[in-house]
C-alpha positions in Angstrom: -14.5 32.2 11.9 -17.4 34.4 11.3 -17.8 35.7 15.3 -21.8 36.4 14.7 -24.2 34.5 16.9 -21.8 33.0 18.9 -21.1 32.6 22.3 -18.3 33.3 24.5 -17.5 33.5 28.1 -15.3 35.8 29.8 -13.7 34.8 33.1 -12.8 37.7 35.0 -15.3 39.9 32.8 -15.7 42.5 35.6 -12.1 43.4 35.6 -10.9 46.3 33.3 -9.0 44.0 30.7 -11.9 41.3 30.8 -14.8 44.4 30.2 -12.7 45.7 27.2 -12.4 41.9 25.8 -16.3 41.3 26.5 -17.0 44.6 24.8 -14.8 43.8 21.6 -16.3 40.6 21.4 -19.6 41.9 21.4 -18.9 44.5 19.2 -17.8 41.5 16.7 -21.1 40.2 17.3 -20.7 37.9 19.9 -22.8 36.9 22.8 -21.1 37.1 26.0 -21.2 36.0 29.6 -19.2 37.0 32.4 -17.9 36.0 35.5 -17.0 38.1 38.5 -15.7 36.6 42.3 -17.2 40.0 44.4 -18.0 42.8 41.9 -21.5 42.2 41.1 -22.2 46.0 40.3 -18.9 45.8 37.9 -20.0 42.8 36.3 -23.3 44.0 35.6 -21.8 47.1 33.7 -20.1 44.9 31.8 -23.0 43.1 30.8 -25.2 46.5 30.1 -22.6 47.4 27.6 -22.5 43.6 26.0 -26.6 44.4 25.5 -26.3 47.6 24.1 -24.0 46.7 21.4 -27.4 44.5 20.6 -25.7 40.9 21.8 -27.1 39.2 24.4 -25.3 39.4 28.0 -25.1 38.1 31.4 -23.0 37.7 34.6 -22.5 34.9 36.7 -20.2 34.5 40.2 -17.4 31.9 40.1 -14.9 31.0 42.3 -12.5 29.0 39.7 -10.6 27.6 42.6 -13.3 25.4 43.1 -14.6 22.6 41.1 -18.1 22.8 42.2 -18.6 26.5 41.4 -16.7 25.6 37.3 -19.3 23.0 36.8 -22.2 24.8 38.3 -21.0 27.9 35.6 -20.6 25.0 32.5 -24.4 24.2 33.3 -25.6 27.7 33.6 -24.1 29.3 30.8 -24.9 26.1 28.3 -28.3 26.0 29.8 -28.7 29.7 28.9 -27.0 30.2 25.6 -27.7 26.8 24.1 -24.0 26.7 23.2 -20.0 27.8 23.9 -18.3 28.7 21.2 -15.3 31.0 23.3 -13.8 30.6 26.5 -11.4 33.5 27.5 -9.3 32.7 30.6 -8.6 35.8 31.6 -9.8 35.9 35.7 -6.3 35.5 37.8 -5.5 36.7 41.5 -2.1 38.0 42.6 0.0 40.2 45.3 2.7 42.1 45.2 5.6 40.3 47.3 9.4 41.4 46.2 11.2 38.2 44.4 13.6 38.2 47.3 11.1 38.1 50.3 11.0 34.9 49.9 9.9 34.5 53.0 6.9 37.0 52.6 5.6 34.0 49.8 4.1 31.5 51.8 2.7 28.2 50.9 -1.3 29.9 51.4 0.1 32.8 49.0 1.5 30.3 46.5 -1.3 27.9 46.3 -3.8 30.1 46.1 -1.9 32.2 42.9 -1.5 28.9 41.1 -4.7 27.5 42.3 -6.3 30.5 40.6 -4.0 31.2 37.6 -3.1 28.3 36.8 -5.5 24.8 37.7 -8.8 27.0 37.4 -7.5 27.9 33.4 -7.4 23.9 33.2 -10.4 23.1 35.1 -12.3 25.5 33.1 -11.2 24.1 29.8 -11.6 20.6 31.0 -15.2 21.4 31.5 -16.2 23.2 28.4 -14.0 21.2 26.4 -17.3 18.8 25.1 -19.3 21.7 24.4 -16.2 23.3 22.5 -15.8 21.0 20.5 -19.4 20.4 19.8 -19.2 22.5 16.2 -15.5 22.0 15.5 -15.1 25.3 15.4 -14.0 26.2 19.5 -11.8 28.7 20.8 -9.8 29.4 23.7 -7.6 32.3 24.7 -5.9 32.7 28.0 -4.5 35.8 29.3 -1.0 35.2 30.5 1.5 37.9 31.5 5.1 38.8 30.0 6.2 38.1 33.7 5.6 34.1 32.4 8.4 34.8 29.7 10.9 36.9 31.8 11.7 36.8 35.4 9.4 39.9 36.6 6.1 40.6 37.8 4.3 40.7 41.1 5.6 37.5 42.8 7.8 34.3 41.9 4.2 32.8 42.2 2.7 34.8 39.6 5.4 34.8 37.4 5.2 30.7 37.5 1.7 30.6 37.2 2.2 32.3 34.2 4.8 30.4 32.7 3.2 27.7 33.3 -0.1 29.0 31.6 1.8 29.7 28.7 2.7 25.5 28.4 -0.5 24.9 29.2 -1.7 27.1 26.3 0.7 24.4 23.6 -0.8 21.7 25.8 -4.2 22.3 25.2 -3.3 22.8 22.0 -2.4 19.3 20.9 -5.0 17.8 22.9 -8.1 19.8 21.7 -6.9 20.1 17.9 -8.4 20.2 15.6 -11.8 20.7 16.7 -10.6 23.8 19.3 -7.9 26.0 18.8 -5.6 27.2 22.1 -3.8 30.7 21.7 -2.8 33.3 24.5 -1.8 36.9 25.1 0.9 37.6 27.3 0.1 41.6 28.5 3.3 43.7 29.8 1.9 46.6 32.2 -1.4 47.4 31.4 -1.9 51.4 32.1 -5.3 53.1 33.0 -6.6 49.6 34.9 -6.7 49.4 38.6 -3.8 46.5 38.8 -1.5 49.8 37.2 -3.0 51.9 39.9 -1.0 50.5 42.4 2.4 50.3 41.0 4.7 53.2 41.8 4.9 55.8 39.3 8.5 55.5 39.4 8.1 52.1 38.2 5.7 52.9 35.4 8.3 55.2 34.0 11.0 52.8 34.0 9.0 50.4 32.0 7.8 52.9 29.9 11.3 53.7 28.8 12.8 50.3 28.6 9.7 49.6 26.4 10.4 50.4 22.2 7.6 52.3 21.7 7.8 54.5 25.1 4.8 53.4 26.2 2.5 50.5 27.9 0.5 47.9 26.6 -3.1 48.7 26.2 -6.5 46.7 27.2 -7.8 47.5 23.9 -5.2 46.3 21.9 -5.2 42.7 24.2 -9.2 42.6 23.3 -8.5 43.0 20.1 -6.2 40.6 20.0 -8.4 38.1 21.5 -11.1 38.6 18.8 -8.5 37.8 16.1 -7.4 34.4 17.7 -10.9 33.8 17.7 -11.3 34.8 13.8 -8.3 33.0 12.5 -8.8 29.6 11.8 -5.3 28.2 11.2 -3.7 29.6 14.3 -2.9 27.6 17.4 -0.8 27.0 20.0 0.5 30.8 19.7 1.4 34.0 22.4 1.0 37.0 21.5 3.0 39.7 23.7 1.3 43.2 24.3 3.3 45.3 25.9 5.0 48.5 24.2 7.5 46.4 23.3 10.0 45.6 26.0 13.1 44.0 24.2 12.8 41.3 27.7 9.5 39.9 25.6 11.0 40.2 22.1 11.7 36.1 21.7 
């Protein structure tokens, strides 16, 4: 798919992965909007750099835990744009708690974490599904996490809510087909964003090590994957791992 003049929507656009995606889409020509939950000023970086690379931009708050605040963004950003040709789940919420605190995980933590990561994804793409498939030609990617496909991560909540937005990635897959297509990218450690900023440089060095090509996954290199899910038009259903290349996400 030809990725001039059309419009996609970021979730999670003021964050360091979503800006690079916003900005690779735009450089492909793409008109993008973005969401933010607090950063305003963040968000409206994001949005300076979508106009500079001559596409149109704009930011818009959502809370994606709430059904309200998703359709209240589906009318906004159709209103605006005319159209939806991308949605990009890539907004998520997490907290570090040790796999065998289990105590530390309570049922607040865990709802909210699958809440967020998890029903919002669905809720989202339930609610843009129509205008998706109003050209035949829609795409969604979500942005899982290699903790989804190995035990690992921040929490046991993230890691499920990842997992599970993996299946829900082959789900929406079958039931949007063939107008939309449904791929993901599961990112390892993501160096240079602020999530890397506060894990312990001891730990960054171990997964650096374990990992093929001694090194971490990059947000560049998950943008760019996004923008070639939403080029190809024959590939659905898929995940994509970007992560150095830990043998724990070589499936």
């Amino acid at each position: 798919m030809d990725l001039k003049g059309k419009v996609a929507f970021v979730t999670g656009g003021s964050g360091d992965i979503g800006r690079a995606i916003s900005q690779a889409l735009a450089a492909a020509g793409t008109d993008v909007a973005v969401s933010y939950a607090g950063e305003a000023g963040r968000a409206a970086t994001v949005v300076e750099m979508v106009r500079r690379a001559g596409r149109q931009g704009h930011a818009l708050q959502l809370d994606q835990r709430d059904p309200k605040s998703i359709d209240l963004c589906v009318g906004e950003i159709v209103d605006r744009f005319g159209r939806i040709d991308i949605l990009v789940n890539n907004g998520a919420w997490n907290i570090g708690i040790p796999f065998g605190d289990l105590e530390s995980l309570t049922q607040d933590i865990w709802d909210r974490i699958l809440e967020t990561n998890l029903r919002g994804p669905f809720l989202l793409s339930r609610a843009f599904a129509s205008a998706l498939r109003q050209h035949k030609s829609g795409r969604i990617v979500n942005i899982a996490s290699l903790a989804g496909l190995a035990p690992g991560g921040s929490s046991i909540a993230y890691a499920s809510s990842k997992a599970a937005l993996i299946h829900l990635t082959h789900c929406l897959a079958v039931a949007l087909a063939p107008d939309v297509t449904v791929n993901c990218v599961a990112p390892g450690l993501v160096e240079g964003t602020r999530m890397a900023e506060r894990v312990p440089q001891t730990m960054k060095e171990q997964i650096r090590t374990q990992s093929v090509l001694q090194r971490t996954g990059s947000a560049e290199d998950i943008a760019q994957m996004v923008v070639a899910y939403c080029r190809a038009d024959s590939i659905t259903g898929q995940t994509t791992i970007v992560d150095g290349g830990n043998p724990l996400g070589m499936r």
